[in-house]
C-alpha positions as CSV (number, residue, x, y, z in Angstrom):
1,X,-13.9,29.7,-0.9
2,X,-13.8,25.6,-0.5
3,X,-16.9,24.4,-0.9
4,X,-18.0,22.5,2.6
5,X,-19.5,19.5,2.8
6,X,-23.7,19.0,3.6
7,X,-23.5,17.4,7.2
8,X,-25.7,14.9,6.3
9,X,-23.7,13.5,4.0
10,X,-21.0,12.5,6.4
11,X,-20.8,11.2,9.4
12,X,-18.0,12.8,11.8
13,X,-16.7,12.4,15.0
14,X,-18.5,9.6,16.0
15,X,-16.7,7.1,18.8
16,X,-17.5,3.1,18.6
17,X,-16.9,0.9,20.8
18,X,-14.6,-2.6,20.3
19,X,-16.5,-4.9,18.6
20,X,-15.0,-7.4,21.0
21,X,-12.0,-7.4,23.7
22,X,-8.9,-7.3,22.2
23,X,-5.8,-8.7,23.1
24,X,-3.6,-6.3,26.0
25,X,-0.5,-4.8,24.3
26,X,2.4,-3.2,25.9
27,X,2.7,0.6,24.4
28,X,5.8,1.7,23.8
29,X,7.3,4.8,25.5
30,X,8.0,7.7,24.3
31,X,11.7,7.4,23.8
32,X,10.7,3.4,22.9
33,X,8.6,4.1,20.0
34,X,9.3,3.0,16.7
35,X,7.0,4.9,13.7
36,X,8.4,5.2,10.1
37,X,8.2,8.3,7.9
38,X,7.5,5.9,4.8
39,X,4.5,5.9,3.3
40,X,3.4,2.2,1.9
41,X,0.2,0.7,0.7
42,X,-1.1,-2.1,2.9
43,X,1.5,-1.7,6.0
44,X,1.9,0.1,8.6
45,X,4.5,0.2,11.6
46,X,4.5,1.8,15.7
47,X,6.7,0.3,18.3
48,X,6.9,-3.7,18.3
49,X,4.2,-4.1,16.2
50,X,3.2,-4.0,12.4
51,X,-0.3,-3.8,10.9
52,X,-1.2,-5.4,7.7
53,X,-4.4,-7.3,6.4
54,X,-4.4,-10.8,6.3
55,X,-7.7,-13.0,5.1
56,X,-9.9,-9.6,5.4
57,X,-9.3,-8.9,8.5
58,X,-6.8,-6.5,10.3
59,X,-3.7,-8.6,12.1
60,X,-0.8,-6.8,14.0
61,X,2.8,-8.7,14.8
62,X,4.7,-8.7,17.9
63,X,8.5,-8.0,16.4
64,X,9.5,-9.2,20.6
65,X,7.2,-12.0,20.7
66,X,6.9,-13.1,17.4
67,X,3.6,-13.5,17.6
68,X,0.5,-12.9,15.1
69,X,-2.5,-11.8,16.7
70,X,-6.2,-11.1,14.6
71,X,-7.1,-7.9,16.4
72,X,-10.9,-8.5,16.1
73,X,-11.4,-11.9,18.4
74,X,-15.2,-12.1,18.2
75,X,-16.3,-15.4,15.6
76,X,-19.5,-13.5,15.2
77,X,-17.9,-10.5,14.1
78,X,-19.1,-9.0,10.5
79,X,-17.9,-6.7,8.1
80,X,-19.2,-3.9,9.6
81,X,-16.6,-4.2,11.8
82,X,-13.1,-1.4,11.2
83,X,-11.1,-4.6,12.2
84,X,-12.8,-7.3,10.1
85,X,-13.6,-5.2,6.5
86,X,-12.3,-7.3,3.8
87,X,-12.1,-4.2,1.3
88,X,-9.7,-1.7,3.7
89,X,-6.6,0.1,3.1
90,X,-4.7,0.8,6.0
91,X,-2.2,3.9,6.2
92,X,-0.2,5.4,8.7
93,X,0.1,5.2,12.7
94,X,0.3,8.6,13.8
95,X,0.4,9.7,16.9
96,X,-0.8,6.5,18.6
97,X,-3.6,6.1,16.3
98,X,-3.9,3.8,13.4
99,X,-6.0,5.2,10.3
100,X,-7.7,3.2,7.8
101,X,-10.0,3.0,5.2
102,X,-12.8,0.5,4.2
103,X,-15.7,-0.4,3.3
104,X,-18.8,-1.7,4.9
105,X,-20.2,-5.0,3.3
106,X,-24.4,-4.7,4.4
107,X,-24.9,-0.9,3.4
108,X,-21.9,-0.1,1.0
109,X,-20.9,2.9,2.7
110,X,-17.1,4.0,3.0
111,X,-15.8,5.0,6.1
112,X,-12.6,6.8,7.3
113,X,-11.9,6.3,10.9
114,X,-8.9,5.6,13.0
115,X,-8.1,3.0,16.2
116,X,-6.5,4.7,19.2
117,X,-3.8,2.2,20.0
118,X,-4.1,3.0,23.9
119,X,-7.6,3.5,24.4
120,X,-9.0,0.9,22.4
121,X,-11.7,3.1,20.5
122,X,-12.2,3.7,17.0
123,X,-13.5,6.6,16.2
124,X,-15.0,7.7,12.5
125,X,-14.3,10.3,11.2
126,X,-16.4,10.7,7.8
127,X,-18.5,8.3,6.4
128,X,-19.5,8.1,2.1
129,X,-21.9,6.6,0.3
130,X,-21.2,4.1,-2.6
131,X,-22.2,6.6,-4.8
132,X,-19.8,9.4,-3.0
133,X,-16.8,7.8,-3.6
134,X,-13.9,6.9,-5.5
135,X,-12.2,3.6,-6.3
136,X,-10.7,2.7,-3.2
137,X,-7.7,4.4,-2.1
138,X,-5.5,5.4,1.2
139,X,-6.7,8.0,2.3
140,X,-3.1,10.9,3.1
141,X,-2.3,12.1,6.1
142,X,-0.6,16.1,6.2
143,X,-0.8,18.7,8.7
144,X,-3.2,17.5,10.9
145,X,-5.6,16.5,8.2
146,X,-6.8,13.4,6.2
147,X,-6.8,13.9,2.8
148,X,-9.0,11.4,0.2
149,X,-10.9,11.8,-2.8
150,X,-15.1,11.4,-3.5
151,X,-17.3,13.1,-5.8
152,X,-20.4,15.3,-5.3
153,X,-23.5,15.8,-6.9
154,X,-23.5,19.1,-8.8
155,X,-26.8,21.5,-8.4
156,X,-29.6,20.7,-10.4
157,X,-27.6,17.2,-11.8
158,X,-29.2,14.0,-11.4
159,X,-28.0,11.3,-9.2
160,X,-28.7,8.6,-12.2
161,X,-26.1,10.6,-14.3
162,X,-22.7,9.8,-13.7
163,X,-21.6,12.7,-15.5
164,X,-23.5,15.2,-13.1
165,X,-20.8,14.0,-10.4
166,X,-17.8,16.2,-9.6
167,X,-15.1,14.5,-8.4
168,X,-12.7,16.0,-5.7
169,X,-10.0,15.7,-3.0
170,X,-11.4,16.7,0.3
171,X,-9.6,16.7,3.4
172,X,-11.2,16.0,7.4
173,X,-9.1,17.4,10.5
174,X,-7.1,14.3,11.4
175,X,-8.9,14.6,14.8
176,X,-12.4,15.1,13.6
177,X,-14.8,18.4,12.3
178,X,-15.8,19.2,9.3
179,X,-15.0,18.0,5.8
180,X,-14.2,20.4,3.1
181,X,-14.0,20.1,-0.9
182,X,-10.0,20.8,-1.5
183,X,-9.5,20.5,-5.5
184,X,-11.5,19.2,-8.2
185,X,-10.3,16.1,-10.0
186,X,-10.5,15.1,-13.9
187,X,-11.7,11.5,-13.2
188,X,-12.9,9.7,-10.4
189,X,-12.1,6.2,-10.8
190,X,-9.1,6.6,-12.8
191,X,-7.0,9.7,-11.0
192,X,-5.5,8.6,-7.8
193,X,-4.2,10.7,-4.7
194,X,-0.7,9.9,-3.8
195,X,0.5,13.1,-2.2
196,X,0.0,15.9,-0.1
197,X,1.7,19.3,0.1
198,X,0.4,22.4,2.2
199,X,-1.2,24.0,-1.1
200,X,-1.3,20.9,-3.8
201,X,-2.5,17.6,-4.9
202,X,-0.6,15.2,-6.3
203,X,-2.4,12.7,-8.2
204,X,-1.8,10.4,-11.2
205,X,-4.0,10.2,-14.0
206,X,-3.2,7.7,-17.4
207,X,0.0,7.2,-15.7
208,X,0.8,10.6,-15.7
209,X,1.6,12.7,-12.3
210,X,-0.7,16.2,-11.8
211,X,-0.4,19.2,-9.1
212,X,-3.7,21.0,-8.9
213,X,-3.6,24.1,-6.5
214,X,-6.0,24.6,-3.4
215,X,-6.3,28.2,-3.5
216,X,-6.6,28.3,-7.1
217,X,-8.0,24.9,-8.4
218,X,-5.1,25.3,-11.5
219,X,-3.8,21.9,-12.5
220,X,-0.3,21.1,-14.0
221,X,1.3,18.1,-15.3
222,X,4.1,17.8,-12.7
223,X,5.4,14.3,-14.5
224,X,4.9,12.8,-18.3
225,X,6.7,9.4,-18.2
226,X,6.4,9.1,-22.2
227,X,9.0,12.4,-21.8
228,X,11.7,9.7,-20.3
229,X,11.4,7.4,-22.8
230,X,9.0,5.5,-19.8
231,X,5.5,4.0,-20.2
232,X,2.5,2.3,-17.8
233,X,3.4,2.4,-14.4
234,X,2.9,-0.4,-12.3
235,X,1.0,0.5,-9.2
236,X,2.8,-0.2,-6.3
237,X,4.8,3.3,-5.2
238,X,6.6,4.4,-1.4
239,X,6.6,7.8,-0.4
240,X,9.8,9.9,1.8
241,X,10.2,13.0,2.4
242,X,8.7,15.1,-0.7
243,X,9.8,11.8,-3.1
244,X,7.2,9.2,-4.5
245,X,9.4,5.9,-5.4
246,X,7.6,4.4,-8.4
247,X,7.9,1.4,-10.8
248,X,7.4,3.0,-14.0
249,X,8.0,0.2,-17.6
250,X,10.4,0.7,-20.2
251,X,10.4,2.0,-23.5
252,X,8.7,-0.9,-26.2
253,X,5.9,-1.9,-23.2
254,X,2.2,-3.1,-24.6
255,X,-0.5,-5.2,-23.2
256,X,-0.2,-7.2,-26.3
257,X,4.0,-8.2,-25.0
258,X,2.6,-8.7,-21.3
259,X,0.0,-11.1,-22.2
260,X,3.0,-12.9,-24.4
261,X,5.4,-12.6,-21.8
262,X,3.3,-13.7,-18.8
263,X,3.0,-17.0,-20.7
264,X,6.8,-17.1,-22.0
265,X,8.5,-15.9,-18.8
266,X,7.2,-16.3,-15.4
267,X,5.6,-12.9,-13.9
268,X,4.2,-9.6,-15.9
269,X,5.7,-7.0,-14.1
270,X,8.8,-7.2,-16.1
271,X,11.0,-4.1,-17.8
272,X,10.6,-2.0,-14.6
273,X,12.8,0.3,-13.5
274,X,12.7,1.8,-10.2
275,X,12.5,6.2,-10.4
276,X,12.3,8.8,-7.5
277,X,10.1,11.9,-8.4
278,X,10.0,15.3,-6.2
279,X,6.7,16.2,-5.9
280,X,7.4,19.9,-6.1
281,X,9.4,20.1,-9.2
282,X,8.3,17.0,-11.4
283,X,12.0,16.3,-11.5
284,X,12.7,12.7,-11.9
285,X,15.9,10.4,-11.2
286,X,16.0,6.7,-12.2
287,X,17.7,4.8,-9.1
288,X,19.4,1.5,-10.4
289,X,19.7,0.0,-13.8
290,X,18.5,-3.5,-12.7
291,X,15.1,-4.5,-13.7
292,X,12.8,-4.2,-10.0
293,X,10.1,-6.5,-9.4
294,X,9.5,-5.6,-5.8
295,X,10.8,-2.7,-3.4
296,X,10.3,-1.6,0.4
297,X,12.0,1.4,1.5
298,X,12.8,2.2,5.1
299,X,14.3,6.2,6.4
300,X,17.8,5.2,4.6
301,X,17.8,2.3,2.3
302,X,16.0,1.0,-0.8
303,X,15.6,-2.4,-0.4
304,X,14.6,-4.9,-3.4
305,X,14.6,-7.8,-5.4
306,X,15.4,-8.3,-9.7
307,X,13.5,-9.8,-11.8
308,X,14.2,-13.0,-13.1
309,X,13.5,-16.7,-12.7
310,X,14.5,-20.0,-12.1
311,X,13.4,-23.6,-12.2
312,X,13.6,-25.6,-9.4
313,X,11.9,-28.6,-10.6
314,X,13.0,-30.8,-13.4
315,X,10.5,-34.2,-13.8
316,X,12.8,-37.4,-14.4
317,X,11.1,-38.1,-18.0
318,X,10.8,-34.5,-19.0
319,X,13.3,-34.9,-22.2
320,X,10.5,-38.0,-23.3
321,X,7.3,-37.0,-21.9
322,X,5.7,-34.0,-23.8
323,X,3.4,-33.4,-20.6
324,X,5.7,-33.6,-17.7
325,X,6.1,-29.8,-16.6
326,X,9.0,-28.1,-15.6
327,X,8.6,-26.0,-12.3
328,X,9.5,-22.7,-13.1
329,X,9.2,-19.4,-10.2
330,X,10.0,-16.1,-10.1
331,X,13.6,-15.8,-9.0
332,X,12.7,-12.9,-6.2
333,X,15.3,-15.0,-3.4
334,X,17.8,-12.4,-3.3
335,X,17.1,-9.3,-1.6
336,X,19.4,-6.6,-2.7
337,X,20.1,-2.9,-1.0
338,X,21.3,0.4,-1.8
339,X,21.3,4.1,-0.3
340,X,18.3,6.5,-0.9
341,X,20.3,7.8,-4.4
342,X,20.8,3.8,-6.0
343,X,24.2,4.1,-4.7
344,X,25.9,1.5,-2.3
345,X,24.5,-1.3,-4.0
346,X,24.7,-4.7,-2.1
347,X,23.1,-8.2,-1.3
348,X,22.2,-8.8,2.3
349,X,20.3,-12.0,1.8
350,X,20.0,-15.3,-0.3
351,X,17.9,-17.9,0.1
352,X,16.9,-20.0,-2.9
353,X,13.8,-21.1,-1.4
354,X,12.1,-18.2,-0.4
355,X,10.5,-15.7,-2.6
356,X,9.7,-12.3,-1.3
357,X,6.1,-10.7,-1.0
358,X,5.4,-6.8,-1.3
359,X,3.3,-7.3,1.5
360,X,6.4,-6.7,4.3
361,X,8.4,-4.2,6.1
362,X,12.3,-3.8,6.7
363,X,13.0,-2.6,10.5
364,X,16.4,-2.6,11.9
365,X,17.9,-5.0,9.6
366,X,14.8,-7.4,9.5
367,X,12.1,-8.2,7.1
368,X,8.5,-8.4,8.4
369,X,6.1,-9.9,6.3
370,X,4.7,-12.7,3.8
371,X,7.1,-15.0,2.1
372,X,6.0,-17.8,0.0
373,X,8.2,-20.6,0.9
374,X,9.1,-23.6,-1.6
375,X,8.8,-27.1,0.0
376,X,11.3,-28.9,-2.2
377,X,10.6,-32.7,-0.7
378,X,6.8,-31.7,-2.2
379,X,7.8,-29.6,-5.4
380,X,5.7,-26.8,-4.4
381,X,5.3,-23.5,-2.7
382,X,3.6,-22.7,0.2
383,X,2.1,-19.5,-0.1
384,X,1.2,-16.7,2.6
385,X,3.4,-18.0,4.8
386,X,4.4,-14.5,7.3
387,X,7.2,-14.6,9.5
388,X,10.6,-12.8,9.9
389,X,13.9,-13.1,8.4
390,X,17.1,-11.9,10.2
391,X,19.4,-10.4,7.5
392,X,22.4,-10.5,10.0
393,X,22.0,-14.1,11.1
394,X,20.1,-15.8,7.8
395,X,16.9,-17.2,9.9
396,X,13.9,-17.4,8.8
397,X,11.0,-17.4,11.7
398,X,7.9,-17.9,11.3
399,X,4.9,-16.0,13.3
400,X,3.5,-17.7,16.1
401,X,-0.6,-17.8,15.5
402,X,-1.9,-16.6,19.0
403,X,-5.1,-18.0,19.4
């Protein structure tokens, strides 16, 4: 039997009002409305708009308009607020509603909750303490429930000892009720919850992929990367379907070669190769052959950029000056795409000035997110700068602020 949660510990199906008016926004209909099956860290996507963070506070984009909007308008407005946390990781829009995770500032309490695109109302759904919790994590959505991870204190342990904690993945009915223990973890800074079946966790641990059982709290390793000649996994991953896309190094990979190489050439994440796992059988299939720095998937396509880079700047009296510097980027202008197997691979845009973010979406042929431009009258890049690029026609358009 699941162990459930004290109710005292959580808070649950509490309903808050905006922290100020918000701007009106035309909802899609139902034969209008854009939502994608892809799972990303820090992005999400439903209709016209997208929602990402943006100077610790939630923003949405008009894909019609073109227009940026902060969601929370009130200048008084604290990080108490769901809108205005600057520690939050946002998830999924389903079914109208956006849910997100964060953290409030004055009390340190973690807080699950969701916005209700039409009605304007966030409503909580379970509320942590500091001590209650794990690093911070998306929460999963799966059958009507959101899944996360926390810890308890075990009877008769002592809330000074951090061994007397049992870490977990719990789960709350996507539309509110009770909280219940799932699984236990191994670790509950270090083991993170990716995935979701209807009778598993999938969690990563050391870099390694587990499966632990809900009925019968038996845990598996599901994926060893060090068995495909693979090592540290950097942590940015997608998830389709019953497949988490991961960056996982190559063989030869040590802190002690990133360090050297971060200094050498431009950018750590280097040797990463781009792998699909199926979360039911462990059974991995490396994509492309190309060293990935970044990646976004959409329904059908893999999109992503090499790694590499180029200089862009050479100082007139660099051959006789010892101190002029050469201005070196990461060479992430090209953005390259390929079918959901690595097949089909292609370039659909070039541009020598821009450099991709991960912070961005792909919808209908169009990327949706930050770019950090290069101003080459100034020698330097402008950074955060969030607009949309038009694969089909080459421009580059950046958001409208709406004030």
């Amino acid at each position: 039997m699941k162990r459930i949660l004290p109710i005292f510990l959580v808070m649950v199906l509490v309903l808050l009002p905006c922290c100020s008016e918000k701007p009106d926004m035309e909802l899609p209909g139902q034969d209008e409305i854009h939502t994608s099956r892809v799972v990303s860290r820090c992005i999400a996507e439903y209709g016209d708009y997208v929602y990402f963070q943006k100077d610790g506070r939630l923003m949405r984009y008009n894909r019609k308009t073109e227009e940026m909007q902060t969601l929370c308008t009130d200048p008084n407005c604290n990080a108490e607020c769901f809108f205005c946390s600057p520690i939050q990781e946002t998830t999924q829009v389903v079914d109208g509603r956006l849910y997100s995770y964060y953290m409030r500032i004055w009390d340190h309490e973690y807080v699950y909750a969701y916005w209700d695109l039409a009605t304007n109302e966030v409503k909580v759904l379970l509320t942590l303490p500091e001590a209650e919790t794990a690093e911070i994590w998306p929460p999963v959505l799966h059958g009507g429930y959101l899944y996360y991870t926390g810890q308890y204190l075990r009877e008769g342990g002592s809330a000074e000892n951090p061994d007397d904690y049992q870490p977990y993945v719990g789960r709350v009915p996507m539309d509110g009720g009770k909280p219940e223990v799932m699984c236990p973890l191994e670790s509950r800074y270090q083991e993170i919850l990716l995935a979701v079946t209807d009778s598993k966790a999938i969690t990563s641990l050391n870099y390694c992929l587990y499966a632990t059982d809900f009925d019968t709290d038996e845990r598996s390793l599901l994926f060893d990367p060090e068995e495909h000649g693979l090592a540290r996994r950097y942590e940015w991953y997608s998830y389709l379907d019953g497949y988490l896309y991961m960056l996982y190094h190559a063989p030869g990979f040590s802190e002690e070669k990133l360090v050297y190489e971060d200094i050498v050439t431009p950018g750590k994440c280097g040797y990463q190769f781009l792998v699909k796992i199926d979360i039911q059988t462990g059974e991995m299939t490396q994509l492309l052959d190309e060293r990935i720095d970044h990646f976004w998937l959409t329904e059908d396509t893999i999109y992503y950029t090499e790694l590499g880079f180029r200089v862009f700047y050479i100082p007139e009296d660099y051959e006789t000056n010892p101190n002029a510097s050469m201005g070196l980027t990461l060479s992430l202008d090209t953005l390259y795409a390929c079918d959901l197997d690595g097949s089909n691979r292609r370039a659909v845009y070039t541009d020598p000035l821009t450099i991709f973010s991960y912070k961005g979406t792909i919808i209908d042929n169009c990327y949706y997110g930050n770019l950090y431009v290069h101003d080459e009258t100034q020698h330097k890049t402008n950074y955060d700068v969030y607009g949309k690029i038009d694969f089909t026609t080459g421009e580059f358009t950046p958001a409208v602020i709406e004030e």
